[in-house]
C-alpha positions in Angstrom: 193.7 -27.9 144.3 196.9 -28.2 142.1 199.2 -25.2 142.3 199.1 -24.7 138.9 195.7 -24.8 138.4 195.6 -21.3 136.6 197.4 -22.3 133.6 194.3 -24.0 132.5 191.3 -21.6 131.5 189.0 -24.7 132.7 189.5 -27.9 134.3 187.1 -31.0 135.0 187.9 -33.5 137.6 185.7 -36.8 137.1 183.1 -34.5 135.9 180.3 -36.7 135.7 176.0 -35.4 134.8 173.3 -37.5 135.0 169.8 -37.3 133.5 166.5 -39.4 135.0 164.4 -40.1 132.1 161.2 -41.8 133.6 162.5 -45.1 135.4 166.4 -44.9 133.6 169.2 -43.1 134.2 171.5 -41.3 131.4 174.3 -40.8 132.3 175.2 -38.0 129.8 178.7 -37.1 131.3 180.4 -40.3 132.8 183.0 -39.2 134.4 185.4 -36.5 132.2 188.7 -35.7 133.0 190.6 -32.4 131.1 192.0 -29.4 131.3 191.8 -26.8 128.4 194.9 -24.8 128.7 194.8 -20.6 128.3 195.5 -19.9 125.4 194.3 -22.9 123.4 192.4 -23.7 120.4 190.2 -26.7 121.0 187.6 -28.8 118.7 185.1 -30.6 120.8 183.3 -33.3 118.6 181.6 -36.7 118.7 178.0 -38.2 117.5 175.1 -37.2 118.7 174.3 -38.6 122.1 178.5 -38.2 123.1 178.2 -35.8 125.7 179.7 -33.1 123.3 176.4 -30.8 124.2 176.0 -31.7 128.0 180.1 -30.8 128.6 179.2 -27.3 126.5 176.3 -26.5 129.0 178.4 -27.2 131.7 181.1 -25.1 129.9 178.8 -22.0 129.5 177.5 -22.2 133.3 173.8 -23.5 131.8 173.9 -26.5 133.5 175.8 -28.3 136.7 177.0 -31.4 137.2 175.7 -33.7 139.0 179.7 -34.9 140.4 183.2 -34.2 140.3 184.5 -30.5 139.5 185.0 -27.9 137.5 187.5 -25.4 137.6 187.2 -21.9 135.6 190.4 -20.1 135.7 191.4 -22.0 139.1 187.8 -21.3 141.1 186.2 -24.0 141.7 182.3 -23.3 140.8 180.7 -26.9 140.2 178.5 -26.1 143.4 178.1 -22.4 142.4 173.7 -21.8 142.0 172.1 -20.0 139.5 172.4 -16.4 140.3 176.3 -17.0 141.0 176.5 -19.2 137.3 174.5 -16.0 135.9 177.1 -13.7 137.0 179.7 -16.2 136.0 178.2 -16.0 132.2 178.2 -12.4 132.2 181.8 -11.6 133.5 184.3 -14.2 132.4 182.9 -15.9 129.3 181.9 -15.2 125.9 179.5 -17.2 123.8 179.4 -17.4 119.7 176.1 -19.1 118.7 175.1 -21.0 115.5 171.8 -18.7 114.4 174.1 -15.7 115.8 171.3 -14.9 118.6 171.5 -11.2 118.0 168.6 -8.4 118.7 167.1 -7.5 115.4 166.2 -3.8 117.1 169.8 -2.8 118.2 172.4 -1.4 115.8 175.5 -3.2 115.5 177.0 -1.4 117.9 174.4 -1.5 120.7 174.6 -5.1 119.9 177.8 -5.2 120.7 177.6 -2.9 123.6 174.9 -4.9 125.3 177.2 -7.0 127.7 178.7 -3.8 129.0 175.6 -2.2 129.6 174.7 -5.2 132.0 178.0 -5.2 133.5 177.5 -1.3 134.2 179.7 0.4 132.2 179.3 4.2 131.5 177.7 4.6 127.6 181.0 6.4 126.4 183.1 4.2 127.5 180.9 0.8 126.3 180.3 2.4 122.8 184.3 2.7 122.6 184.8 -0.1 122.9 182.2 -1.4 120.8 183.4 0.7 118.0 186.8 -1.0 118.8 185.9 -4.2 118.2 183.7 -3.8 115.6 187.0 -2.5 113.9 188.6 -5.6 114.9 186.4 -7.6 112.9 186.1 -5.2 110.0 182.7 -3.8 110.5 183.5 -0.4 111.6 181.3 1.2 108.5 178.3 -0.5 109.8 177.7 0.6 113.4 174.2 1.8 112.5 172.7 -1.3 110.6 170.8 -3.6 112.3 170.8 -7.5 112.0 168.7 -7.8 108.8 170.5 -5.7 106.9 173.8 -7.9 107.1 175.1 -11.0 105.8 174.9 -14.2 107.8 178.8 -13.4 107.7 178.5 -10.2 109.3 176.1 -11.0 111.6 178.3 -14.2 112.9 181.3 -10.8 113.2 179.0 -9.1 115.0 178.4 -11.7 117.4 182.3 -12.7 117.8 182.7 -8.8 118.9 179.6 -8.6 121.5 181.5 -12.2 122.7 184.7 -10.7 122.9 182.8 -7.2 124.9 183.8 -8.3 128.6 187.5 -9.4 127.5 186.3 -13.4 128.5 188.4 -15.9 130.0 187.5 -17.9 127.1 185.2 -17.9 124.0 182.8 -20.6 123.9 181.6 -21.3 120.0 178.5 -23.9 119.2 178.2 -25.1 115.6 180.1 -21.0 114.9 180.2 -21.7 111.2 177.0 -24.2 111.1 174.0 -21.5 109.0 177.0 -20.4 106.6 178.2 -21.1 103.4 181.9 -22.6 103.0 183.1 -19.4 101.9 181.5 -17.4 104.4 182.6 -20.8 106.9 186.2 -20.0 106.1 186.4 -16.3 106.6 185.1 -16.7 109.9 187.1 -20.0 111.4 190.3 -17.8 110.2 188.7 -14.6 112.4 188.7 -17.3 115.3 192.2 -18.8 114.5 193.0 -14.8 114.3 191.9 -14.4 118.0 193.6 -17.2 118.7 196.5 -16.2 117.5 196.6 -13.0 119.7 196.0 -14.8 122.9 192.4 -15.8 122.9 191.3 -18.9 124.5 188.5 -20.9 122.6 186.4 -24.2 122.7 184.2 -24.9 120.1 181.6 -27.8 119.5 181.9 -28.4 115.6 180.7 -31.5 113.5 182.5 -30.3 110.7 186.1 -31.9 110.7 187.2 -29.6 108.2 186.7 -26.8 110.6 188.0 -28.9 113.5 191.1 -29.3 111.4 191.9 -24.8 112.6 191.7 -25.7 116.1 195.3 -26.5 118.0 193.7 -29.8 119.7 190.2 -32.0 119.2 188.6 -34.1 122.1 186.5 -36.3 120.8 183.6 -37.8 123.3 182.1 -41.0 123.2 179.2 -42.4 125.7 179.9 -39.7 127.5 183.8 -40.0 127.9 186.8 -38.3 126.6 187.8 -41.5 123.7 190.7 -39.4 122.7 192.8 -36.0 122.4 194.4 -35.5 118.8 197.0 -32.5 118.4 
């Protein structure tokens, strides 16, 4: 492994995924090469059958390839199994979902907690920093609501701060702005360049070039390849 491996919050080496579908084999990912640096802003985009949502499975630790390597903050965890991916999820990366994926029961700030609570943190100390980040993305007067009583905006803030809970090596974002309106789009792609700005590394998966145009670099995939890096 390269010395300086750790400059790159993840790093594929001929990552390669195959599907069998019946008698035929897809071969979703055909052999990716690239290295996000920490830090970065990245755009991942392409049509639908690129390889855009196999590389983001294999990104979030849902799914393994079936060759090559991947490297998360210089560890090596392409042959990693499911319990060791789980605990991969829950420590070092944060997820931002189109339809927000929040628990209509808990408050905001117990939604935002929830990841500490799995990771064992004392209550005190996980609604602290809950309360802290829901500051951070300006929802500190609204600790008590629950889901349905926010915007779609909100809601999309509240799942940024339960991302950003276990301080991730990166945030992973899927379609972030994709059930919002183009105002709403815009506040929250400038909370993401925001994070970004302070040090946060993200990749998101976006159709919209519009809000591909915030991120510092796009990889575009095609048939399963990398068919080219602007930025």
């Amino acid at each position: 492994m390269a010395n300086n491996s750790t400059e790159y919050a993840v790093r594929f080496e001929n990552l390669r995924r195959t599907y069998i579908m019946g008698t035929q084999q897809v071969h979703a990912l055909a052999g990716v090469t690239a290295q996000f640096e920490k830090g970065g802003f990245w755009a991942i985009m392409g049509p639908s059958g690129s390889g855009k949502s196999t590389m983001l499975n294999i990104l979030g630790c849902l799914d393994r390839p079936t060759g090559g390597k991947y490297f998360l903050n210089g560890q090596d965890i392409s042959s990693l199994n499911d319990n060791e991916l789980s605990d991969i999820r829950l420590k070092y990366l944060g997820f931002i979902f189109q339809s927000f994926n929040l628990i209509p029961q808990l408050t905001v700030e117990e939604n935002i907690a929830l990841p500490l609570y799995y990771l064992g943190w004392p209550e005190k100390q996980s609604n602290e920093r809950a309360r802290e980040l829901a500051a951070m993305v300006g929802l500190e007067k609204r600790l008590a609501h629950r889901p349905t009583e926010l915007s779609g905006g909100q809601q999309q803030r509240v799942a940024i701060a339960r991302a950003l809970a276990n301080d991730p090596v990166f945030l992973l974002a899927d379609e972030p702005t994709g059930n919002l309106d183009s105002n709403t789009s815009k506040e929250i792609i400038n909370l993401l360049a925001k994070l970004n700005q302070d040090g946060k590394t993200i990749i998101m998966v976006t159709h919209e070039p519009s809000i591909a145009q915030f991120a510092k670099k796009r990889l575009f995939m095609l048939d399963g390849l990398v068919a080219k890096i602007e930025g």
